[in-house]
Structure formats: C-alpha cells, structure tokens
C-alpha positions in Angstrom: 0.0 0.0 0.0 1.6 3.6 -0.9 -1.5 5.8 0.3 -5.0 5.3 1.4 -6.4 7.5 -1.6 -4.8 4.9 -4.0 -5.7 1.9 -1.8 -9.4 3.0 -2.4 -9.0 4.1 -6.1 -7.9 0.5 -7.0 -10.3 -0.9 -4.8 -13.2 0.8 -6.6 -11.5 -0.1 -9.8 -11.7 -3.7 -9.3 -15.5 -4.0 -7.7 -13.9 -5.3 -4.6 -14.5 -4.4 -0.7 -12.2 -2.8 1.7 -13.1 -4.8 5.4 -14.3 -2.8 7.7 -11.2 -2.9 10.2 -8.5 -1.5 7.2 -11.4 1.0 5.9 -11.1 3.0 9.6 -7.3 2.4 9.5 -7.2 3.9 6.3 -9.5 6.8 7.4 -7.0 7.1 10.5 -4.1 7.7 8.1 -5.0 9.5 5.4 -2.7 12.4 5.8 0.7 10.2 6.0 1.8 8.1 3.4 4.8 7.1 5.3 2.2 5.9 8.1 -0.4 4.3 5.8 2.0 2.4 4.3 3.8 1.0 7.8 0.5 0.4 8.5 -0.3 -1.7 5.4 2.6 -4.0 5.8 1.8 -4.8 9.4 -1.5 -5.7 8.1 -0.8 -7.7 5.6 1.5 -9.4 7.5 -1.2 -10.8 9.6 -3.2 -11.3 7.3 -1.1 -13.7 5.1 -0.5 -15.2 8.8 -4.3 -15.9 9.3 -4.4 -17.3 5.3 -1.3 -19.4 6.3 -3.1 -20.7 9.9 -6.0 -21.4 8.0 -4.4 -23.9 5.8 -3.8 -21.3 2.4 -0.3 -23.0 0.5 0.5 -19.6 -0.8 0.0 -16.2 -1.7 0.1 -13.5 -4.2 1.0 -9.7 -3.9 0.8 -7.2 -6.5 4.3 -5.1 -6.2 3.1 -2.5 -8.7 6.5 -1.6 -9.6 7.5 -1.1 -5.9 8.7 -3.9 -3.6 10.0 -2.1 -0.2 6.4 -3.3 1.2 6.7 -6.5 0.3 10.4 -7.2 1.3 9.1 -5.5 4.5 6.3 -8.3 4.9 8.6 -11.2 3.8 11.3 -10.1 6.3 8.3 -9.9 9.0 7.2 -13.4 8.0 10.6 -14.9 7.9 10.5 -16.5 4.9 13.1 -19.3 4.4 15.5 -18.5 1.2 14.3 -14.8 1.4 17.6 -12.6 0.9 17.0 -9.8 3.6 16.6 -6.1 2.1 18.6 -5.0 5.3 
C-alpha cells in the first residue's frame, strides 16, 4: 500500500471491498503516506499469517512496480531462502 487515496481508487477499480477494520485504519491515516504504508505492511502481515493458519499453501502480492512493502512483509514473516533487504 503507498496511500489510502490509491488503496481506495484501485479498490473501486476492481468492484472489490475494503473490510471494515482497514477502511477505519485507512481513514486514521490519510494524511501520512509514510504511516499508511507502515500500516499496510503490518497488516498484511497478519493477514497472510491468518491465510497461512488457515491452511492457504500460498499467496500472491501485487508489487506495482515497488517492492519495499513486500520485502518488509517477507522479512516480518521470515521467509526461508528470502535474501534480507537490510
């Protein structure tokens, strides 16, 4: 996630639903990008967690051309034979 006005542009793009927990975390940063995107990654962290609990083999993320995020969420999950962005 970069921003919450892009995380709801490309929501409404697709025709999909933000959950109600994220939609007032978005709300609550909408004026920091820097804040809405630490935000992002600590919940999609636990949300690939929960997929992972509930039996889910794998997952997908969509980098759009920027992967500090996602190397933030892999570090945060450990992920065996994931080289470290440190």
């Amino acid at each position: 996630m970069l921003n919450s006005a892009q995380v709801r542009r490309f929501t409404s793009l697709s025709g999909s639903e933000i959950p109600q927990d994220l939609d007032k975390l978005l709300d609550k940063y909408a004026d920091s990008d820097n804040s809405a995107r630490d935000m992002g990654v600590e919940y999609a962290t636990a949300q690939v967690r929960e997929l992972w609990d509930a039996g889910v083999p794998g997952v997908h993320f969509y980098v759009l051309n920027r992967s500090y995020s996602v190397s933030r969420i892999l570090d945060n999950l450990v992920i065996p034979g994931h080289i470290r962005g440190d």
